[in-house]
N, C-alpha and C positions, 0 to 999 in steps of 0.2 A: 408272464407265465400262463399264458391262452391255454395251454399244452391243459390245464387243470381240469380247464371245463370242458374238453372235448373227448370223446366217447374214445377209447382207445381199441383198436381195429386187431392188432395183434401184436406176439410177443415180440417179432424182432422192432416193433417201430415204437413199441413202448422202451425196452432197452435203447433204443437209439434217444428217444424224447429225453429219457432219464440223464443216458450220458450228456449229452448236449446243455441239460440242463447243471448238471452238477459243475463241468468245466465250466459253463458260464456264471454260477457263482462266483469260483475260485476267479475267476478273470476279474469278476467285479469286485470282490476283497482286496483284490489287487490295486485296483484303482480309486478304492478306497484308502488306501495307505499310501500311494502312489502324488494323487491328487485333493490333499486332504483341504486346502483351499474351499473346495464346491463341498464339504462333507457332508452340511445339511443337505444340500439337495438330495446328495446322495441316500441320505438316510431314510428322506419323504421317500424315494424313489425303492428302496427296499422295502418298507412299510407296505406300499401300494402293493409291490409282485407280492410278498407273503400276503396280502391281506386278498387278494384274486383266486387264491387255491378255493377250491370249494370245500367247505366244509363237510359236505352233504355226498361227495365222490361214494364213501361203502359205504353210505346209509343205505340198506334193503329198498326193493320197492312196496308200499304198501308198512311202511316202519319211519320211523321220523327221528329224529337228533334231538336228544334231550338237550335244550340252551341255559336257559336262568332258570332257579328256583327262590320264589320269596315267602316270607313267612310274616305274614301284616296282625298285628293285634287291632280290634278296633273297639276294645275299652278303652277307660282310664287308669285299668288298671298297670302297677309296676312290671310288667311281663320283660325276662332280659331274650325278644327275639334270636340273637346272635347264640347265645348257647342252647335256644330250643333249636338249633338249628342242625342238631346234631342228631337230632331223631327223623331225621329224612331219610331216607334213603338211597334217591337219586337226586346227584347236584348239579350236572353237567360234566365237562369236560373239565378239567385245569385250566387255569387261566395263569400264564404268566403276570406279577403282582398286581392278583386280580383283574385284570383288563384284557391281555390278547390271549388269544389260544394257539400258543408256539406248537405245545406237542400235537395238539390234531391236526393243523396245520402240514406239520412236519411229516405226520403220518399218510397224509392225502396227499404228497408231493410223489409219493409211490404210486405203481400202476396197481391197476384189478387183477390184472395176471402176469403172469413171470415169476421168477423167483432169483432172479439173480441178486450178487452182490450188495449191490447196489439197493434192490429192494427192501433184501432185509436189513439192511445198515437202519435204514430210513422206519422201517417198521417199530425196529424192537429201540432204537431213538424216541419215537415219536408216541402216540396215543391214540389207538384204535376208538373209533367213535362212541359213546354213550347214548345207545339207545331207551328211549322211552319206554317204560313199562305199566301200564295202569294197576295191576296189582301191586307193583311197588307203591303205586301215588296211594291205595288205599290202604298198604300196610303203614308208610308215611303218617295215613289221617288217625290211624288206631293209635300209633306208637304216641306222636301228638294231644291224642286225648287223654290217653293213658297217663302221661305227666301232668298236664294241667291238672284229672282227679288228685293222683301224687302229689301236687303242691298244695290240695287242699279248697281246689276250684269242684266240688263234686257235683256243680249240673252244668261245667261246661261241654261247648259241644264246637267241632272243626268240621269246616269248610273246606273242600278244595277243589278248586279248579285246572283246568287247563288251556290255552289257547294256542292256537296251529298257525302259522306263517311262514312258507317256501320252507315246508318239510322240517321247519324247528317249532320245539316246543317249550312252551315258557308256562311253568306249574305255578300256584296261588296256592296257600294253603292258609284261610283264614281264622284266627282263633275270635271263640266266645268265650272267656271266660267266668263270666257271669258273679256270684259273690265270692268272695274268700271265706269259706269255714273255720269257725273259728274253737278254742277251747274254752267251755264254761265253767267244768269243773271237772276236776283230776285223782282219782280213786286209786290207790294199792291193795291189790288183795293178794297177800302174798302167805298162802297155803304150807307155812316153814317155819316155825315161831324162832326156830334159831335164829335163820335169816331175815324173816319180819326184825327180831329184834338188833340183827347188824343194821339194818337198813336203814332204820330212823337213828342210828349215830352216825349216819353218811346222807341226811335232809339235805339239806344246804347245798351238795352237788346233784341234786336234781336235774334233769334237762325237760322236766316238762311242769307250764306253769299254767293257769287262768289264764287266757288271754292271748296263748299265742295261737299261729293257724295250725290249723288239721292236717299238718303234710306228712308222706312218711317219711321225710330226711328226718324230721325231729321223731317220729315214734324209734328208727329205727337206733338212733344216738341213745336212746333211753333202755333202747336192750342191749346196746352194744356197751355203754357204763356200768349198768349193773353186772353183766356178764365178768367184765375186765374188773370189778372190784372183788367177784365174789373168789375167782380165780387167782385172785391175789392173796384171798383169805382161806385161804387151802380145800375149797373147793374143785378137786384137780379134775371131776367126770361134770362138770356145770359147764352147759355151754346153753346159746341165745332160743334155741328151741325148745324151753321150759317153759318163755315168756310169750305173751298173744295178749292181744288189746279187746275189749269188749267197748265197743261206741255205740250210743244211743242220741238219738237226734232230735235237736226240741222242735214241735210243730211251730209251722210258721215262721223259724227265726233260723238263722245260718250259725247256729250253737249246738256243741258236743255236749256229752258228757261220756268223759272217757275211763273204763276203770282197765290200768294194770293187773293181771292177771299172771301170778307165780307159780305152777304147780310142782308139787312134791315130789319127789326120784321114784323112779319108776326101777325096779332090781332085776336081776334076770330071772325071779318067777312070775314078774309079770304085778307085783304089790306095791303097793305105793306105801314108800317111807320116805323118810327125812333123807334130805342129799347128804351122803358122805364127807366128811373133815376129815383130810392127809396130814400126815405130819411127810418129814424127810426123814427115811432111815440112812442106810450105810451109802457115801457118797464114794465111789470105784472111777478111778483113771485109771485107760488104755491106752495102748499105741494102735494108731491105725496104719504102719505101715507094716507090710508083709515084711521085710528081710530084718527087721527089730521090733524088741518087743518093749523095750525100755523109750521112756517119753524120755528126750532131750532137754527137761526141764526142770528146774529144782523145783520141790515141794513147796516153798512158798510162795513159789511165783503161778502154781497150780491152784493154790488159795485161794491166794488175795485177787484172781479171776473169777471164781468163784464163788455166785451170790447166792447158791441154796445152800443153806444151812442143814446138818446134822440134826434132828430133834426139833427143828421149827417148823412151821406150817409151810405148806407148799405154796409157792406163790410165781403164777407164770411172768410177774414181770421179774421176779428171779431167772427166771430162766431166759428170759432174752436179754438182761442183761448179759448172762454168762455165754450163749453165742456173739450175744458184740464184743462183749471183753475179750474174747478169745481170736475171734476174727481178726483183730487188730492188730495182733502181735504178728509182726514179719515172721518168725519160725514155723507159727501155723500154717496150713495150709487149708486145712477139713478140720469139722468138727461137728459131731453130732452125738445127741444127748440121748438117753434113752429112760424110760420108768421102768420097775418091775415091782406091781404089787403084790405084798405077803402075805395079805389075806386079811392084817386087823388094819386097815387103815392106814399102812405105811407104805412108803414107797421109798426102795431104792434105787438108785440114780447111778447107771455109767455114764459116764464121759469120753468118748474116743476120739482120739486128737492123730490128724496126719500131721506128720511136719515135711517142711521145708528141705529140700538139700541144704548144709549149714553157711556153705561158700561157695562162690561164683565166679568167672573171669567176664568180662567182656570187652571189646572192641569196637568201637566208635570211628568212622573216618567222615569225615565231612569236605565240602567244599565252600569256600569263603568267595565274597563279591563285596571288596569295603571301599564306595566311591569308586568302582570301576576297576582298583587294583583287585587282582584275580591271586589264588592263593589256595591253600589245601592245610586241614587239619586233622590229628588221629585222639583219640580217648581212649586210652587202657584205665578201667577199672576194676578192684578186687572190694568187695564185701562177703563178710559173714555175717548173717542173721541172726546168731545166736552164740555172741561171743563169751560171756559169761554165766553160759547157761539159763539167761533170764529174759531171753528175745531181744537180746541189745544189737544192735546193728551198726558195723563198724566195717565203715570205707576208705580208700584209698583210692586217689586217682591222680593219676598221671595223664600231660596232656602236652603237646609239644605243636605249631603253627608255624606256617610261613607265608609271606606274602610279597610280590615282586611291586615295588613302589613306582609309580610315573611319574614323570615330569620335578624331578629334582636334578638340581644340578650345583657342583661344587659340594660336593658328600662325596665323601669313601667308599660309600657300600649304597647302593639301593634296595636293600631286602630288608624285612620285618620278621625278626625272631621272635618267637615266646616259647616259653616253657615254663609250668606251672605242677606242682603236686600240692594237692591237697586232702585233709582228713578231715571225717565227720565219724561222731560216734553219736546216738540215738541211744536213751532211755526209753521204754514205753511205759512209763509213769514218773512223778517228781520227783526229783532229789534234792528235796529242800525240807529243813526241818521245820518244825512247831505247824503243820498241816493237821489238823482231825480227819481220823481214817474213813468216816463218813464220806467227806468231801472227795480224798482222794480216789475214794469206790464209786463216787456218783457222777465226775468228770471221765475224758481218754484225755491223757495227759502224754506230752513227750517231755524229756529233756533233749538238750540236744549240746553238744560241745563241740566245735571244728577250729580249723586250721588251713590256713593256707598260704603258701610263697609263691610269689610269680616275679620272670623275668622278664622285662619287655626290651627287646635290644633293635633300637630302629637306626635309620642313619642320620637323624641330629640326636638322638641322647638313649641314653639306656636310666629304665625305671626300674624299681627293685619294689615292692609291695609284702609287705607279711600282715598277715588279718587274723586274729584270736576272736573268737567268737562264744557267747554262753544265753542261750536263748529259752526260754519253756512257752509253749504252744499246747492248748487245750480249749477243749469244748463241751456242750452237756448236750449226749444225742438226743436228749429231750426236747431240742431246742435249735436254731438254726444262728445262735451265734458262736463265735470261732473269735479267740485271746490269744494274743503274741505279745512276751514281756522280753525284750532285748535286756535282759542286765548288764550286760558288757560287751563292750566291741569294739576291740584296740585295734589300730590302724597305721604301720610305720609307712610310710612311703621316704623313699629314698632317688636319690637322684645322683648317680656316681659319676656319670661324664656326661657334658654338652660338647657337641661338637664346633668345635669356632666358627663354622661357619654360622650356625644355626645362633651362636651367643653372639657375635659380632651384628646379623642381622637386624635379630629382633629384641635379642635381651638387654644388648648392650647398647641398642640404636637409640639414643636420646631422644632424636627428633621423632620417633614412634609412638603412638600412644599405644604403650603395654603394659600398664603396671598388674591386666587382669591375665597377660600372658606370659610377663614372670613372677605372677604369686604361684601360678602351676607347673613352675618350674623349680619351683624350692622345697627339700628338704621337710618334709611336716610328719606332725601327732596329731591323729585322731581317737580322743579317748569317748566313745559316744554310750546312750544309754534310750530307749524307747519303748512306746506301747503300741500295739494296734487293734484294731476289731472290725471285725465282721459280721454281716451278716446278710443273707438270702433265703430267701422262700419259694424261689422260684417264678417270683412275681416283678418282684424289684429288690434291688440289692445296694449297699452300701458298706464301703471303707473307708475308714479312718486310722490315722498313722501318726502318734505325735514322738519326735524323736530332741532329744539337746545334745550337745555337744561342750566339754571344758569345763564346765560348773563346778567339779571337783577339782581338777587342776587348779585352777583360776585362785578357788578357794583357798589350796595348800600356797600356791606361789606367795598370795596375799601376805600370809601367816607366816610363811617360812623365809620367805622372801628369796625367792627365786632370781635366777640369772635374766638380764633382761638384756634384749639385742640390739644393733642400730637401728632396727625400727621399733625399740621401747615396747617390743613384745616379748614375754615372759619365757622362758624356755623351760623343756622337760626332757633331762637327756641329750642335752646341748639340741634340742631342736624344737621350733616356735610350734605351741599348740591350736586346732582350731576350736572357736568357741561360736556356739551358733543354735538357733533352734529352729525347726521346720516343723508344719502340718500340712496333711494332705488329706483331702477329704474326697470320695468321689459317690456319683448316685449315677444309678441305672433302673429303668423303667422297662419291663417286658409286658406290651400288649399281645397280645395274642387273636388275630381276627380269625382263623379257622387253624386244621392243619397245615396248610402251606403258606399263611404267610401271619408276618407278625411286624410289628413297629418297635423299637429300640431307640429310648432318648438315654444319655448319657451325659452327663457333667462332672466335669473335673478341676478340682482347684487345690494348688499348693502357695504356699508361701512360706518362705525361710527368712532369716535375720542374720545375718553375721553381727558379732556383737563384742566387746569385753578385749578380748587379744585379737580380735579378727575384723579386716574390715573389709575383708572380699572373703566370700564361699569357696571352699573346697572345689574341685573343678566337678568332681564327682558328685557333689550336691544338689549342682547348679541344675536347673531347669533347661532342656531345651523343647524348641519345638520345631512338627514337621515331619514325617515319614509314617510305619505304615499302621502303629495304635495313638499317633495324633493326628493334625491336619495334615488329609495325604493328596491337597495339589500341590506340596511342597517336600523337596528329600528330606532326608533326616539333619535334624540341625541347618535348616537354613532360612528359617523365619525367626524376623524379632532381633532382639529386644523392639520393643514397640515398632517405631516408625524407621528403627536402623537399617542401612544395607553396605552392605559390607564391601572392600573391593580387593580382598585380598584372600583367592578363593584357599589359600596354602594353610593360613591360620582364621582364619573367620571361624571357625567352628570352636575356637576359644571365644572370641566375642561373642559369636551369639547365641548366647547362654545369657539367663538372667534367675532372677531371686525370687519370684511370681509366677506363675503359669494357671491361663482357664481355658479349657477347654467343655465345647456344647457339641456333641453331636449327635444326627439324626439320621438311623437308616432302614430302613426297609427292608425284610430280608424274605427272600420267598425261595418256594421250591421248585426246580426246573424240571428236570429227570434225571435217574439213573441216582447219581452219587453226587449228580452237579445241584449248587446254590447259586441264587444269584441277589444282591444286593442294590441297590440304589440310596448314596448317603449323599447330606451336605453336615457339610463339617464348619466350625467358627472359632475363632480363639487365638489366643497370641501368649508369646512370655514378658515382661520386664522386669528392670532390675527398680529396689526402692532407693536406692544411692546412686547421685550424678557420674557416672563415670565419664570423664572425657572420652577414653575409648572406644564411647559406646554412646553417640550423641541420636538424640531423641529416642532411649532405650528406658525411659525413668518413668515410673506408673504416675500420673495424672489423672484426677478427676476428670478437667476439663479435656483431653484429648483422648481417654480411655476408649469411648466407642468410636474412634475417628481410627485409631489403631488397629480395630479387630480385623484378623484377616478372614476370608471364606471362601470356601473351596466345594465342590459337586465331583459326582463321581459315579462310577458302575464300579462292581464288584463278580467277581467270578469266585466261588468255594465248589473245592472237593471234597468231601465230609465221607470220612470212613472208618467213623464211628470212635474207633480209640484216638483218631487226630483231625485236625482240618489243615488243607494247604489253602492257601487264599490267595488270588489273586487282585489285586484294587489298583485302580486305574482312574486318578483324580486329574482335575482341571480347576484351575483359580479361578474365583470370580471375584476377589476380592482384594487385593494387593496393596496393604499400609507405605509398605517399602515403594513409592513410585517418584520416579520423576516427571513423566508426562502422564496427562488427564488417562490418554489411553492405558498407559501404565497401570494408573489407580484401580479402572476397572477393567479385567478381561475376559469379565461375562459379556460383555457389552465389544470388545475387539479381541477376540481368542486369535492364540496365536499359539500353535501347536508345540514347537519349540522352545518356546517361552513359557510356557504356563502348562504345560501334561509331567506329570509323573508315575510310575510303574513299581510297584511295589509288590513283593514276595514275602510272605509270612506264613507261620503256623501256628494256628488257633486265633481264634476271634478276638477281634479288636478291643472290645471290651464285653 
C-alpha cells in the first residue's frame, strides 16, 4: 500500500488509487479462502499492507497525532492507575484489543480530497485522527489532582509530560501523592433536636469513623445516608444540602478533625425552624389513559402495590417501592406519583397509572439450518396482560415447523413435521399460602403455571411430549439475587410409531451397541422437582441449579408396590419413570480494562446421576458438548464423551452425550466500530459419562485420564450489538483433539487443517 505515503496530486488519480486499491483487497480475500494452505503468510502479509498506511496522512502541518497516554504512580502508595485513567482526556486513537489501530488506519486508506463513494464508505468506517491538545494535557493534570485531593491525598501534586516522535505524541502524567489524610476525630452538630435525637437511634449505621481517610467518597455516603434515612422518616422537603463538613487540620500530622454540620429548615420567610414531619393523607388512583378514565385493575391489586400508607409518615423508600411494584406488572405501562401539600403537614398522594392494550396477536416466521438440513418455521401468538383484572398474563402459542431431511434412505417420507401449542399463565405475586404479607410486599414475585403438547413427526418415528409445569420465581430489588423453585414438572413423552427400518437397524440390531439409543426410544415419565439461584453484579456472576427427578414415585411404588417391567423398572401409568439428580453450577468473571475492551473468564460444570429406576439419563438431560455457547472448534454435539469418536455420523449425537460436562472459557471482547464487536476466545472442556457404557468406549470420567481428555479450541468472533439483541458471529479452530488417531490428529494447533478442524457458528446473544 505505497499508495499511503505518497502525496496524492488529484481527484481523478486519487479515485483511481482508491479503486484499484479496494479491488485488490477483495482479490486478496479471495485468495485468502481460495488458497487457505499459505494462510499465515497471508496474514503476515496483510498485517504489513495495513500496518504501511501512515497514520499521520490528515494530521495538520505544524499538529501532531495524539499515540499513547500513561499514567505512572511513583509512591508506594495503593494508587488503582487504570481507573485514574479516566480523568484524561485525550487517549489516542482506538486500538483494536488494545494493540492495532484498524479504525485510523482505515480512515487513512481514504484520500485528502475527493469525495466519492468510496471515500466516505472508508471515512464514516474508520477514525479520523486524534489530535494533540495541550490544554487538554493541562485540564488532564487539574482533573488528575483534583481526585488524588478527593481521595484524601491533600498536598499531592501531578506531573505531566510529553514527548514528540515522527509527529506522534506520547503524554506522561506523573502522580505525587504524598500522605493519605486521615480522620482523628468525628463530630455531629446537628442544629434539630428532633433529629439530633433520631440520629443517635440510627449510631451504629454511621459511615464515618476514626481512622478512616479524608476522601470525599466517604463524606459524601455520610450525607447521602442521613439524607435517605431522614426521608424515610417523613422528612419529605430534607434533602443532602442542609449538611457541610467543617475540617480542621492538626499541625504537623496528616490528621482531621471533622465535624458534621446539620442545619435547621429554612421556610419561605426566610426563618430558620425545625424541618417539617409529613404524615400521608388521602391516597387517589388515576387513569392515565385519555380514551378511559377507569384503571383496568381491581382495588386490591392497587394496594397491595401500594407502600405509602394513609396516616403514616412519608417515607421515600415507600415510594420507590411503589414505582417498582407498579412498573412490574405487564398491564402497566406509565406511572407517576405525585404530592399535594395541605398546608398542616400532610400530603396527599395521586397515583396515575397508563396501562397496557389488554391483548395482542403476534407472528413469528423464522428460518431453521439443523446439520445443514434447511427448513422454515412460523409462531402465532395471543396474550392478555391483564386476564383477571390483577396483571396476570396469559398466552397461547401456536407453532408449526418443517424441515427437508438428507441423506436417508429406505424411509417413507423425508420431511420433519412439528407442531406444538402451548400455554403459560403468569401471576405477579405468590399463590402459595402461609407467606407473611411483609415478605410478600418486600420481594417481585411471579407465579407461573404452563402447558405444553408437541408433535414431532420425522421419517424413522413420530414423538408425542406433554409438559405440566408450576414454577415461583422471585427476587429482592434490594439485592442482586434472583430464586427459581420448580415444584412440579410432569413430563409424558411418548413414542407411537418406529419405523422398521429405523427398529430393524438400530433398535433391533443385536450386534449394535445401543442400549443408550433405545432407552431414548422408549415410552417414559418424568415427574421432576428443582431449585436455582442467581446472582450478578455486574462484576462477576453465578448460577446454580439443583434439580431430582422420581424420589416421589420411587417412594409410592416401594409402599404401594407398583407394576414392574422386564427390565425390573417400576412403572407409573404403565410407563417406566426416570429417576435422577443433577447440579450445575457456572461462574463468570467481567474485568473491565477501559470502554472498549474487557476479559471474560467463564466456567461451567454439571453433573447428573441416574439412579434407583434408571440407569441411563433421559436424552434431554444428558450433557452435550460443542457449538456455539460451548467449545465452538467443534459443531453442536460432536465432542466427547471423553476420548470417544464416533462413526456413525446418522445417530452419534445419541452417543455423545454424557452425565458430566466442564467447560473453561476465555475471551476477549472489544469494540471495533459502528455496531460491530469483535472477540478473541479459547475455549477448554469436554463431557463424560460416570457409568461404562460399551457404547460409548473411553467416554467414562477418570482421574487418571481426565486432563489427557480435555479438548481446546481458539477462535475470533465477530458481534453485531444493537442494543435490545446481539447477532454473533464465532469462527473457532481445534487445537486440541482428545478424539484422535494419529499424533497429528491429537494436536491441530500444531497441523491445522481447515476442513478438519474450522467451525462457523450463528447465534443470538452472548455466549455466556
Amino acid at each position: 500500500m505505497l499508495f499511503c505515503l505518497t502525496k496524492v496530486q488529484n481527484k481523478s488519480d486519487t479515485t483511481n488509487k482508491n479503486g484499484f486499491l479496494f479491488c485488490f483487497m477483495l482479490a486478496y480475500l479471495y485468495l485468502c479462502m481460495r488458497f487457505m494452505k499459505y494462510r499465515v503468510l497471508y496474514i503476515v502479509i496483510a498485517v504489513l499492507m495495513m500496518s504501511a498506511c501512515s497514520e499521520t496522512k490528515f494530521v495538520p502541518e505544524g499538529s501532531y497525532l495524539m499515540d499513547k497516554t500513561r499514567v505512572v504512580n511513583d509512591s508506594h502508595e495503593p494508587l488503582n492507575t487504570t481507573d485514574l485513567r479516566q480523568y484524561v482526556q485525550q487517549r489516542g486513537n482506538s486500538r483494536w484489543f488494545s494493540t492495532l489501530k484498524i479504525p485510523l488506519k482505515t480512515y487513512s486508506l481514504s484520500s485528502r480530497t475527493g469525495n466519492g463513494w468510496l471515500n466516505r464508505m472508508l471515512r464514516s468506517v474508520g477514525e479520523p485522527p486524534q489530535l494533540f491538545d495541550t490544554l487538554s494535557m493541562m485540564q488532564s493534570q487539574r482533573m488528575l489532582l483534583t481526585q488524588l485531593n478527593n481521595m484524601g491525598y491533600l498536598r499531592a501534586s501531578v506531573d505531566a509530560s510529553a514527548s514528540v516522535h515522527k509527529r506522534k505524541v506520547r503524554t506522561c502524567y506523573t502522580l505525587h501523592p504524598g500522605v493519605l489524610y486521615k480522620l482523628r476525630h468525628v463530630d455531629y452538630d446537628v442544629r434539630d433536636s428532633a433529629i439530633a435525637l433520631l440520629l443517635r437511634q440510627a449510631d451504629e449505621r454511621r459511615k464515618l469513623r476514626a481512622g478512616m481517610s479524608f476522601n470525599v467518597e466517604n463524606l459524601d455516603n455520610e450525607r447521602k445516608r442521613i439524607t435517605d434515612f431522614l426521608t424515610q422518616h417523613g422528612y419529605y422537603r430534607f434533602n443532602k444540602d442542609y449538611i457541610n463538613y467543617r475540617a480542621d487540620s492538626v499541625a504537623g500530622s496528616p490528621e482531621i478533625d471533622l465535624t458534621l454540620v446539620l442545619h435547621p429548615y429554612m421556610n419561605a420567610s426566610d426563618s430558620l425552624t425545625a424541618h417539617p414531619v409529613y404524615t400521608m393523607g388521602r391516597i387517589n388512583y388515576r387513569s392515565g389513559n385519555a380514551e378511559d378514565s377507569i384503571i383496568p385493575l381491581r382495588r386490591k391489586v392497587l394496594t397491595s402495590n401500594t407502600f405509602l400508607t394513609e396516616g403514616e409518615l412519608y417515607s421515600s423508600q415507600d415510594l420507590q417501592n411503589t414505582y417498582h411494584h407498579f412498573s412490574r406488572l405487564g398491564a402497566v405501562r406509565y406511572t407517576n406519583i405525585t404530592f399535594r401539600d395541605k398546608g398542616n403537614n400532610e400530603l396527599d398522594c395521586d397515583i396515575q397509572l397508563t396501562t397496557n392494550k389488554p391483548s395482542s396477536i403476534s407472528f413469528q416466521p423464522e428460518g431453521t439450518n439443523t446439520a445443514g438440513d434447511l427448513g422454515a418455521a412460523a409462531t402465532l401468538t395471543y396474550q392478555n396482560r391483564n386476564l383477571f383484572h390483577g396483571s396476570e398474563s396469559f398466552s397461547v402459542e401456536l407453532r408449526g415447523a418443517y424441515e427437508a431431511i438428507r441423506g436417508l434412505e429406505g424411509y417413507s417420507s423425508s420431511n420433519f413435521l412439528e407442531y406444538s401449542i402451548g400455554t403459560r399463565l403468569d401471576f405477579p405475586r405468590f399463590i402459595v399460602p402461609f407467606l407473611s404479607s411483609s415478605f410478600r410486599r418486600r420481594v417481585n414475585a411471579t407465579s407461573e403455571v404452563s402447558a405444553l403438547y408437541d408433535m414431532q413427526n420425522r421419517p424413522e418415528f413420530r414423538r408425542r411430549v406433554f409438559t405440566v409445569g408450576w414454577r415461583y420465581k422471585w427476587n429482592d430489588p434490594r439485592h442482586h439475587d434472583r430464586y427459581q423453585v420448580d415444584v412440579m414438572d410432569l413430563n409424558y413423552i411418548s413414542m407411537p410409531w418406529i419405523s422398521e427400518t429405523f427398529r430393524r437397524e438400530y433398535l433391533d440390531n443385536t450386534t449394535s451397541r445401543n442400549s443408550i439409543l433405545r432407552y431414548n426410544y422408549q415410552d417414559l415419565f418424568i415427574m421432576r422437582s428443582g431449585f436455582g439461584y442467581s446472582y450478578n453484579n455486574g462484576r462477576w456472576a453465578i448460577k446454580a441449579n439443583v434439580e431430582t427427578a422420581g424420589n416421589l414415585l420411587n417412594l409410592m411404588a416401594k409402599t404401594l408396590h407398583f407394576h414392574q417391567n422386564e427390565m425390573d423398572q417400576y412403572t407409573f401409568l404403565n410407563l417406566a419413570y426416570a429417576q435422577y439428580v443433577r447440579v450445575d453450577a457456572d461462574y463468570t468473571r467481567n474485568i473491565q480494562f477501559d470502554y472498549n475492551n474487557q476479559l471474560v473468564f467463564h466456567v461451567g460444570l454439571g453433573i447428573a446421576y441416574p439412579y434407583g429406576n434408571s440407569q441411563i439419563l433421559p436424552f434431554e438431560k444428558r450433557y452435550f458438548s460443542g457449538g456455539a455457547n460451548s467449545l465452538r472448534g467443534w459443531s453442536v454435539r460432536s465432542l466427547g464423551p471423553g476420548s470417544f469418536s464416533g462413526d456413525d455420523g446418522r445417530i452419534d449425537f445419541i452417543n455423545q452425550t454424557g452425565d458430566m460436562k466442564l467447560d473453561v472459557n476465555l475471551e476477549y471482547r472489544a469494540k471495533l466500530f459502528w455496531k460491530f464487536n469483535g472477540a478473541l476466545f479459547v475455549d477448554a472442556g469436554n463431557i463424560w459419562t460416570l457409568r461404562n457404557y460399551a457404547e460409548q468406549p473411553g467416554g467414562q470420567f477418570r482421574f487418571s485420564t481426565f486432563l489427557k481428555q480435555l479438548a481446546a479450541d481458539y477462535g475470533l468472533g465477530i458481534r453485531l450489538n444493537f442494543d435490545y439483541f446481539i447477532v454473533r458471529f464465532d469462527m473457532g479452530m481445534k487445537a486440541v483433539n482428545p478424539a484422535y488417531e494419529t499424533e497429528r490428529d491429537h494436536f491441530p494447533l500444531l497441523h491445522p487443517k481447515l476442513s478438519r478442524d474450522f467451525a462457523f457458528h450463528f447465534a443470538v446473544g452472548m455466549p455466556f
